[in-house]
TORKOL-4160 file (C-alpha; in steps of 0.2 Angstrom, whole numbers, padded with zeros to 4 digits, m for minus):
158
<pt num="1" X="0138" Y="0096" Z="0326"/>
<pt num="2" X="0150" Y="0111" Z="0325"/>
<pt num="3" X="0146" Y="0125" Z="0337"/>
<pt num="4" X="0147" Y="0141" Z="0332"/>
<pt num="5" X="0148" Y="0161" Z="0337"/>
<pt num="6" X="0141" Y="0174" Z="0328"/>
<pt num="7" X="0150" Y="0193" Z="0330"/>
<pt num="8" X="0142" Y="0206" Z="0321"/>
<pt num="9" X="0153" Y="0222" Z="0322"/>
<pt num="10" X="0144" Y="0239" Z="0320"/>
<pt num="11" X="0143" Y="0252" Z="0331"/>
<pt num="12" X="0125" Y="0258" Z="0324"/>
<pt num="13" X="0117" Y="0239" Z="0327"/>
<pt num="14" X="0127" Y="0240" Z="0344"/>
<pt num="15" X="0118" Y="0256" Z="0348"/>
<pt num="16" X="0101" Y="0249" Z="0342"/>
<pt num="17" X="0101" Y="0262" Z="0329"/>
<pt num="18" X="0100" Y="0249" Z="0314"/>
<pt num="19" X="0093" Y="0231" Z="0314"/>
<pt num="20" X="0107" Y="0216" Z="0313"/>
<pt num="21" X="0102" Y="0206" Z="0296"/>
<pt num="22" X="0119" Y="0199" Z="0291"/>
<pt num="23" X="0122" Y="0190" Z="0308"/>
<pt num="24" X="0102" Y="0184" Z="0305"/>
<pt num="25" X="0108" Y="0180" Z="0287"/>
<pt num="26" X="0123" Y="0169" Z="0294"/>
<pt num="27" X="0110" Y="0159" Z="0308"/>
<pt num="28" X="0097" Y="0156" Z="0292"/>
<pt num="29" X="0111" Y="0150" Z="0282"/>
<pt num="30" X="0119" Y="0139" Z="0298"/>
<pt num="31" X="0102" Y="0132" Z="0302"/>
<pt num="32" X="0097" Y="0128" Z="0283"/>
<pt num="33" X="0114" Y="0119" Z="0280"/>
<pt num="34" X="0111" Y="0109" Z="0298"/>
<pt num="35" X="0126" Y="0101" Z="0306"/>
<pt num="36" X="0128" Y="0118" Z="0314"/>
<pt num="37" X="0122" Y="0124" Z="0332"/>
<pt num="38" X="0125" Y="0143" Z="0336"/>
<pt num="39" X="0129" Y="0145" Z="0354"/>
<pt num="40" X="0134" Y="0162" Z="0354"/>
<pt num="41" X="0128" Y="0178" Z="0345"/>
<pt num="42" X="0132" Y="0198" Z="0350"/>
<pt num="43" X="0132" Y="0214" Z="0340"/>
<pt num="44" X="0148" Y="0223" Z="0345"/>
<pt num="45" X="0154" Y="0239" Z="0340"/>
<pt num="46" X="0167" Y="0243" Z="0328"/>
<pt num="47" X="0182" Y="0242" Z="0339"/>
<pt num="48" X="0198" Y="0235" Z="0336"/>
<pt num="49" X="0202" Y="0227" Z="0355"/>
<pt num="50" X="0186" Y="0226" Z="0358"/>
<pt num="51" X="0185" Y="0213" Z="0343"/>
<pt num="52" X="0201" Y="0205" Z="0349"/>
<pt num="53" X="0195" Y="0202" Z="0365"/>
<pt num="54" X="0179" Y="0193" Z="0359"/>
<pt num="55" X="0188" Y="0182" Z="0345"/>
<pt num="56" X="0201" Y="0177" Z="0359"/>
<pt num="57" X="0187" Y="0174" Z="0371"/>
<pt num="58" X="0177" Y="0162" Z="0359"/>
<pt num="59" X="0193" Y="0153" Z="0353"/>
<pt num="60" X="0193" Y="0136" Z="0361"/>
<pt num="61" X="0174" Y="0136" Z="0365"/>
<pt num="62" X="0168" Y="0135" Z="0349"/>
<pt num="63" X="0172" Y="0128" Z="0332"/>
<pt num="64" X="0167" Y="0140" Z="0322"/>
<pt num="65" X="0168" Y="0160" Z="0325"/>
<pt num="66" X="0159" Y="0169" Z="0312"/>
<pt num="67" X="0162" Y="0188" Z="0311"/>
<pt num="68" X="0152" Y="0199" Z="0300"/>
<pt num="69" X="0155" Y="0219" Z="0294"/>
<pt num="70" X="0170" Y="0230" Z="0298"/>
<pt num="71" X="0177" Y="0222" Z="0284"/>
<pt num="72" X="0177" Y="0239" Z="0271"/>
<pt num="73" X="0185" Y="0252" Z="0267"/>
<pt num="74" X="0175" Y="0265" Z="0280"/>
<pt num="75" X="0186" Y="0273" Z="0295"/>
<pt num="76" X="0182" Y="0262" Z="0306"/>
<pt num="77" X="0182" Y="0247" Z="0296"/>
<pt num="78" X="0195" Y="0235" Z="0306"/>
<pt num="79" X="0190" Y="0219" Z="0308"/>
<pt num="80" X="0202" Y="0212" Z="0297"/>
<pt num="81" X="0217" Y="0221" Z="0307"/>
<pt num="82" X="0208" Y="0214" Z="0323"/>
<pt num="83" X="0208" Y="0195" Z="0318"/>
<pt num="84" X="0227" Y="0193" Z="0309"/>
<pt num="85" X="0235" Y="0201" Z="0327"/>
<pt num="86" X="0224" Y="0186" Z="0335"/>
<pt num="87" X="0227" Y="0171" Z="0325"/>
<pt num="88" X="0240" Y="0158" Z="0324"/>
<pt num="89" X="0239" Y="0152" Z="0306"/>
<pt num="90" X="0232" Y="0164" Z="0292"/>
<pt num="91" X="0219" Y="0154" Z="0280"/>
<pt num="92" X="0217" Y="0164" Z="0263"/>
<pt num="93" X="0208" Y="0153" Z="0251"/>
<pt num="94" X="0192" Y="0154" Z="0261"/>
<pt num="95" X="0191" Y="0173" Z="0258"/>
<pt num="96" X="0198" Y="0174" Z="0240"/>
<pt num="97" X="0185" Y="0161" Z="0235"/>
<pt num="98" X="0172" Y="0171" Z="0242"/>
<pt num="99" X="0181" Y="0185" Z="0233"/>
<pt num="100" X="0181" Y="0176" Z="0215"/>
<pt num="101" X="0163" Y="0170" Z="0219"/>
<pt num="102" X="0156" Y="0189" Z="0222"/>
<pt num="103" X="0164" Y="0194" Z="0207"/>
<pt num="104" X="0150" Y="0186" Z="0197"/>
<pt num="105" X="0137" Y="0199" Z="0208"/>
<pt num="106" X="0148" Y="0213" Z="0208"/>
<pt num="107" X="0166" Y="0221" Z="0205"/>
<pt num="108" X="0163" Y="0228" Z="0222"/>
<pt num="109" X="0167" Y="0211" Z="0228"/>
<pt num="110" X="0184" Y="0216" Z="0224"/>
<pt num="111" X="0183" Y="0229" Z="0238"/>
<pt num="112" X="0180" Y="0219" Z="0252"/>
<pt num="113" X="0196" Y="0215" Z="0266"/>
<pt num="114" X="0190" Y="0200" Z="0277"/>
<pt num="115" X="0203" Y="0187" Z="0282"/>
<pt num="116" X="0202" Y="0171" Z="0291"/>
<pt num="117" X="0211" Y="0158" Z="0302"/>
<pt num="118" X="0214" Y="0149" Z="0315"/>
<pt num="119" X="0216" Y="0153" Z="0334"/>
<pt num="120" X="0218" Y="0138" Z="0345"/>
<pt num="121" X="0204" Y="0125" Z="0341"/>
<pt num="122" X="0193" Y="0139" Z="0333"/>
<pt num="123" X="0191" Y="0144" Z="0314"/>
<pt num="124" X="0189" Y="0161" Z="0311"/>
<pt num="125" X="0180" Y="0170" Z="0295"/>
<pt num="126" X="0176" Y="0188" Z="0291"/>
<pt num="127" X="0160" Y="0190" Z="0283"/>
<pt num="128" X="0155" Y="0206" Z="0276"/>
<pt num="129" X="0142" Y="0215" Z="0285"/>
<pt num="130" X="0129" Y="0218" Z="0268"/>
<pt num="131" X="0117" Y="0202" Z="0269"/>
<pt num="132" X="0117" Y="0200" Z="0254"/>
<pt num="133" X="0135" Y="0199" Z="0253"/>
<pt num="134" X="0133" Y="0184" Z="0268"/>
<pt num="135" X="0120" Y="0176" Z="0258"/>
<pt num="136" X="0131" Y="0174" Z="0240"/>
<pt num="137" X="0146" Y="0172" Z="0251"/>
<pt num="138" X="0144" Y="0160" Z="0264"/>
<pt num="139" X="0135" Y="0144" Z="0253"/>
<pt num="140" X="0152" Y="0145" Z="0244"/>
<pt num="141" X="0162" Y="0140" Z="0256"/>
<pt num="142" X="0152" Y="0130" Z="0267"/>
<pt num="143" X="0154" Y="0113" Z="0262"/>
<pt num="144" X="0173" Y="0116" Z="0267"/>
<pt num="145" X="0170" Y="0123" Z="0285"/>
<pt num="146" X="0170" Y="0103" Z="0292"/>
<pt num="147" X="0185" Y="0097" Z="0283"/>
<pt num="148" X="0194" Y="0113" Z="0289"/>
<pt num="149" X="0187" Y="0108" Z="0308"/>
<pt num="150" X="0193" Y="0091" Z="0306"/>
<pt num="151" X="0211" Y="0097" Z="0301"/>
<pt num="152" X="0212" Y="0110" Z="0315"/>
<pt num="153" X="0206" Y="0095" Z="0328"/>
<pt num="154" X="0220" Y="0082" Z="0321"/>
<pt num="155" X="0210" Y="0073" Z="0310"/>
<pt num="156" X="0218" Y="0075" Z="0297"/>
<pt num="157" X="0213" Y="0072" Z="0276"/>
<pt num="158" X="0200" Y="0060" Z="0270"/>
C-alpha cells in the first residue's frame, strides 16, 4: 500500500469560496487504481513557504505527496517554485509525459509549469489544479508511481 498526501493550493478553496474537485479527482483516481491509501488531504492557500512547509512536513511520512493547482501562469501561481527549493533530486519525465499526453486534449497542456521529485523518502508531483487536467493527467503516469517508490526506497529495477 503506498500512502499518500493530498495538497490542493488555492487560496479561493482555502477560503471556502470555491469547492475543491481536483484533490477529489486525485482521491477518485487513487481509490479506483487501489494499492493507494490517502492519509493526508488539506486545501492550502497559494503561498510559497506555506507550500514549502507542508511538502517538507509530509516528506518521510508518506510515499507519495500529490500537489494539485498553482501550477499556471496566474500571479500567484508558485507551486512549482515551492517544490524544486524543497527537493533533493528533480524528476522530469513524470511531468513532460503528462505534458505530451494533454497535448492530445489541448495545446494549453503546453502551458502548464508542474515539476516533481523527491524529498527524502517522499515522491513529489505537481498536478494542475483543473480536474479535468488531474483526470487525463494522472492515469498516464500512474502505473509508474510504484517502480519510482521502489527506487526511492533501495529497491532498486525489476
Amino acid at each position: 500500500m503506498i500512502d499518500v498526501a493530498i495538497i490542493t493550493v488555492s487560496t479561493s478553496c482555502s477560503r471556502g469560496e470555491r469547492e475543491d474537485l481536483s484533490g477529489k479527482e486525485i482521491k477518485k483516481i487513487l481509490e479506483e487504481k487501489g494499492g493507494y491509501q490517502v492519509l493526508y488531504y488539506e486545501i492550502i492557500p497559494d503561498d510559497k513557504e506555506l507550500i514549502q512547509n507542508r511538502l517538507i512536513y509530509y516528506s518521510g511520512k508518506v510515499d507519495l505527496i500529490l500537489t494539485t493547482g498553482g501550477t499556471g501562469l496566474g500571479p500567484h501561481d508558485v507551486t512549482p517554485e515551492a517544490t524544486l527549493e524543497v527537493i533533493d533530486k528533480f524528476i522530469p519525465g513524470f511531468n513532460e509525459f503528462m505534458m505530451f499526453e494533454g497535448l492530445k486534449y489541448t495545446k494549453r497542456a503546453l502551458l502548464s509549469r508542474g515539476v516533481s521529485g523527491v524529498r527524502g523518502g517522499s515522491l513529489i508531483i505537481n498536478l494542475p489544479g483543473s480536474p479535468k487536467a488531474v483526470k487525463e493527467g494522472l492515469p498516464t503516469i500512474i502505473d509508474v508511481i510504484p517502480h519510482a517508490i521502489d527506487m526511492i526506497n533501495g529497491k532498486g529495477h525489476d
